[in-house]
N, CA and C atoms as an extended XYZ file, in Angstrom:
195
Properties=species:S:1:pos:R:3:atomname:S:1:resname:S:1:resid:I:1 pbc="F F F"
N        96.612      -68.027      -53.214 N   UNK     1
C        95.209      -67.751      -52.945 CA  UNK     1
C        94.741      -66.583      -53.789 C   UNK     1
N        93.673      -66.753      -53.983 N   UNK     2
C        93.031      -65.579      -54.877 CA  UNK     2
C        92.028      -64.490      -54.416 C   UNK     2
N        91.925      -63.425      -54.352 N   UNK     3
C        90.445      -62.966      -53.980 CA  UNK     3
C        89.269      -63.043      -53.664 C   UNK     3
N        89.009      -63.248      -52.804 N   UNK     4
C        87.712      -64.253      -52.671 CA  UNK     4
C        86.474      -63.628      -51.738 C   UNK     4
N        85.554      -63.108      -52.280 N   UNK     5
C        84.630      -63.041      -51.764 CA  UNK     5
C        83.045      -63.876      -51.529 C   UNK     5
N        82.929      -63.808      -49.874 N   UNK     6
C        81.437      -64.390      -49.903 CA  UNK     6
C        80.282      -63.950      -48.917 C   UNK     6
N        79.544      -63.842      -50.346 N   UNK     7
C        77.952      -63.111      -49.819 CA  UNK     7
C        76.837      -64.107      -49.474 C   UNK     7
N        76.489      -63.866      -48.477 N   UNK     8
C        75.247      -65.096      -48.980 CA  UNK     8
C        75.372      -66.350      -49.428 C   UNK     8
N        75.060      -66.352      -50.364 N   UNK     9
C        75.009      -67.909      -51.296 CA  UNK     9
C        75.805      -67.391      -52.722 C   UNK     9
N        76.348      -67.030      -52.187 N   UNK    10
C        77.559      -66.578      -53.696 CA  UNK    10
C        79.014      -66.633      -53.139 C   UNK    10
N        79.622      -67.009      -53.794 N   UNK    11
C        81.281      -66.749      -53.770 CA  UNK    11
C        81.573      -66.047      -55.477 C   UNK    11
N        82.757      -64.760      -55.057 N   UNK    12
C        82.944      -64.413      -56.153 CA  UNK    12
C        84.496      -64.280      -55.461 C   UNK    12
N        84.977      -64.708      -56.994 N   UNK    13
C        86.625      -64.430      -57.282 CA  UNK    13
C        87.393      -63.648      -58.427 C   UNK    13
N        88.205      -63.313      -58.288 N   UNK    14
C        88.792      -62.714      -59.621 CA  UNK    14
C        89.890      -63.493      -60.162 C   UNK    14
N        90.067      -64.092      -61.326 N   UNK    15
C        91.374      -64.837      -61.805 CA  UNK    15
C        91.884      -64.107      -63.344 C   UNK    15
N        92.852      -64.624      -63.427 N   UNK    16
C        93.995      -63.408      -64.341 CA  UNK    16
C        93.557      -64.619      -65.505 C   UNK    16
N        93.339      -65.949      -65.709 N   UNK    17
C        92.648      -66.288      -66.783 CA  UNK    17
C        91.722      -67.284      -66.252 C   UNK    17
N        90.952      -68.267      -67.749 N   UNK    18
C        89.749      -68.900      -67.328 CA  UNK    18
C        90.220      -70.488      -67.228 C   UNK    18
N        90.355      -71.039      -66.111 N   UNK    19
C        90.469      -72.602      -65.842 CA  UNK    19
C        89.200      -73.133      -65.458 C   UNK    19
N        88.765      -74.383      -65.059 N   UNK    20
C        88.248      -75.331      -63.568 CA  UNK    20
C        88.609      -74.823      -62.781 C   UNK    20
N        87.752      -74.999      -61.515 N   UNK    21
C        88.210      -74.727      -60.407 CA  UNK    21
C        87.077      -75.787      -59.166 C   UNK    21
N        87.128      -75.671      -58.125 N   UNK    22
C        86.655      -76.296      -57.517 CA  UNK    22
C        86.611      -75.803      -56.127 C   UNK    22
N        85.522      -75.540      -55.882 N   UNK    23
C        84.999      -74.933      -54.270 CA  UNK    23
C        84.243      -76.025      -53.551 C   UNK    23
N        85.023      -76.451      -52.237 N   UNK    24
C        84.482      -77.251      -51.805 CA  UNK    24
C        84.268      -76.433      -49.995 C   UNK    24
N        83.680      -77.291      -49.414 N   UNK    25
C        83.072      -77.087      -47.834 CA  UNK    25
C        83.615      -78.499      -47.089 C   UNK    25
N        83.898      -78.809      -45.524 N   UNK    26
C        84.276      -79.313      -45.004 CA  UNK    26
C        83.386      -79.359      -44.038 C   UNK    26
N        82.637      -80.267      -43.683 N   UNK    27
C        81.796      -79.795      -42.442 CA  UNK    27
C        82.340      -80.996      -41.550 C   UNK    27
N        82.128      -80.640      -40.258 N   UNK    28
C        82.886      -80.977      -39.430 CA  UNK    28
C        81.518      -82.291      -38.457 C   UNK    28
N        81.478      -83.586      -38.029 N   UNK    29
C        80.407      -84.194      -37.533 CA  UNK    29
C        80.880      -83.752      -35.908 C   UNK    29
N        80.087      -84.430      -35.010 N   UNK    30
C        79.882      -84.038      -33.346 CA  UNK    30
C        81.185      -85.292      -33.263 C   UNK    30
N        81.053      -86.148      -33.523 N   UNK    31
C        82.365      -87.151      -33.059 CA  UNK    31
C        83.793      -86.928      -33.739 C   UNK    31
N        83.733      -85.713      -34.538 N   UNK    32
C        85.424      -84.932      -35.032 CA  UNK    32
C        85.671      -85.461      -36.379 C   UNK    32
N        84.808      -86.415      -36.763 N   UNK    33
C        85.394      -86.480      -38.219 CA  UNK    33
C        84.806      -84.997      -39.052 C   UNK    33
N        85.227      -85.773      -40.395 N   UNK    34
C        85.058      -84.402      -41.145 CA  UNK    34
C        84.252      -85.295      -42.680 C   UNK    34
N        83.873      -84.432      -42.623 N   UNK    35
C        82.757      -84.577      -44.327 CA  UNK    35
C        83.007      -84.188      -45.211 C   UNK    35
N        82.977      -84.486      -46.537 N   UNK    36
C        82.931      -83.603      -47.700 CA  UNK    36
C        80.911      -83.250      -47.741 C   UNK    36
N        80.387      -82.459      -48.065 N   UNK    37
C        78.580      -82.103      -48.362 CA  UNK    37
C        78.739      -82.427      -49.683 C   UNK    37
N        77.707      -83.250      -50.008 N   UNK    38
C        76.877      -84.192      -51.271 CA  UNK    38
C        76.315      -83.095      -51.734 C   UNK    38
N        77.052      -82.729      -53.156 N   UNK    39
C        76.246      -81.834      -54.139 CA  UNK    39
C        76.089      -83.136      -55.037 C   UNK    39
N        75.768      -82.009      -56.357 N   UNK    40
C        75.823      -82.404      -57.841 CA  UNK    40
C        74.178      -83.478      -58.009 C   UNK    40
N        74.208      -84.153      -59.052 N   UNK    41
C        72.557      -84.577      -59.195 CA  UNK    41
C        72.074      -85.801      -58.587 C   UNK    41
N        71.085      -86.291      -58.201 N   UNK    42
C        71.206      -88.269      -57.771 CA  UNK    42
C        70.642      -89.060      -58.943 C   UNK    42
N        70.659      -88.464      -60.584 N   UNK    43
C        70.289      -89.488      -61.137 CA  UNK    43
C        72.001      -90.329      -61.059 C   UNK    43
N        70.643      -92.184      -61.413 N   UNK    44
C        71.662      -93.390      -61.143 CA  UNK    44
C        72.669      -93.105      -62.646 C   UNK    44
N        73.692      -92.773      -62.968 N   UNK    45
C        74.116      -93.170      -64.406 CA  UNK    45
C        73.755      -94.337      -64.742 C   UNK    45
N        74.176      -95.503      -64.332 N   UNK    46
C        74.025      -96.990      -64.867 CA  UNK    46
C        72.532      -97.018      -65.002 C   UNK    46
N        71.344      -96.915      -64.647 N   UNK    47
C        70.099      -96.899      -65.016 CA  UNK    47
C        69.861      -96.094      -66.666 C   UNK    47
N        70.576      -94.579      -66.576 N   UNK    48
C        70.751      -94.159      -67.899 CA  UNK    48
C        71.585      -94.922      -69.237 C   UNK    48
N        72.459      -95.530      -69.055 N   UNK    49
C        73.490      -96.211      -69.825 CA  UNK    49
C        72.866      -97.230      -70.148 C   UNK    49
N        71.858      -97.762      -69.679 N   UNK    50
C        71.184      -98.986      -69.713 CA  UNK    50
C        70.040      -98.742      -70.600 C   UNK    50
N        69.465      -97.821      -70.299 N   UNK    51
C        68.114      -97.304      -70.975 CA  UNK    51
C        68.674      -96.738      -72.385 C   UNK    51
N        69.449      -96.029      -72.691 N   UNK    52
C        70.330      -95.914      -73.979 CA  UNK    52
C        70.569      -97.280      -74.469 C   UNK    52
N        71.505      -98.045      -73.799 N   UNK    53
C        71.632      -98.992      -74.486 CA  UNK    53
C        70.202      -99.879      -75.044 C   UNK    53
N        69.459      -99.913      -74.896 N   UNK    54
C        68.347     -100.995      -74.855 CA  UNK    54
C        67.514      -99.554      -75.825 C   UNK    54
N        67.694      -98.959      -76.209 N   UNK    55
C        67.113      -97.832      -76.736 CA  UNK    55
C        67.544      -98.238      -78.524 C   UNK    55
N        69.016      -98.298      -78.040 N   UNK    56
C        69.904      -98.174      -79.402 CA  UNK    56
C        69.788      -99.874      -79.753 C   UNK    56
N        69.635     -101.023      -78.880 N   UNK    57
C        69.131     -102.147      -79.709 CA  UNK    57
C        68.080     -102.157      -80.588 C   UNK    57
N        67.373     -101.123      -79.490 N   UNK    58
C        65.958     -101.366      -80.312 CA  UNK    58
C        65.847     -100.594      -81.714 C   UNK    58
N        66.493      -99.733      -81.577 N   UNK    59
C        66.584      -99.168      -82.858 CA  UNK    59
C        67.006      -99.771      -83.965 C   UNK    59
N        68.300     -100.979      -83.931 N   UNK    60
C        69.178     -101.934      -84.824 CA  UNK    60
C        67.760     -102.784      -85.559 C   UNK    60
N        67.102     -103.268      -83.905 N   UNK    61
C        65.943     -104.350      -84.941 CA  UNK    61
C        64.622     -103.823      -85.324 C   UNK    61
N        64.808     -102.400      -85.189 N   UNK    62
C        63.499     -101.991      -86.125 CA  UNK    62
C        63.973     -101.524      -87.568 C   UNK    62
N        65.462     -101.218      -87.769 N   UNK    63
C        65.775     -100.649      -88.641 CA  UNK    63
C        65.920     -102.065      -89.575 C   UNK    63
N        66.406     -103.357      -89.236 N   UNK    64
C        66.458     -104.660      -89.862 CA  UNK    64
C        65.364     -104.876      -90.932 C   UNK    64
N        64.344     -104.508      -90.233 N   UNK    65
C        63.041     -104.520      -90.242 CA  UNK    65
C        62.428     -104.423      -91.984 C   UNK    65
């Protein structure tokens, strides 16, 4: 375990070098299971991958052109 402090809406740690790391929360529901809490963003990827792709066709047949 490492040093770990928490203020508020901050956690601060000290580490001897620079990795990943990963701070997670456990919240607990009324019927005893347990949760991981939904961070990070809600865009769909596959909506993006799609829109790229159909981006970069379009680019092939204008460049034909």
């Amino acid at each position: 375990m490492m040093e770990t402090k928490v203020e508020e809406n901050k956690i601060t740690f000290k580490t001897p070098h620079f990795s990943k790391y990963v701070v997670y929360v456990i919240v607990e529901k009324q019927n005893g299971e347990s949760k991981l809490l939904v961070t990070g963003s809600n865009v769909n990827t596959n909506r993006l991958l799609i829109l790229a792709s159909l981006m970069g066709v379009a680019g092939v047949f204008i460049r034909k052109r």
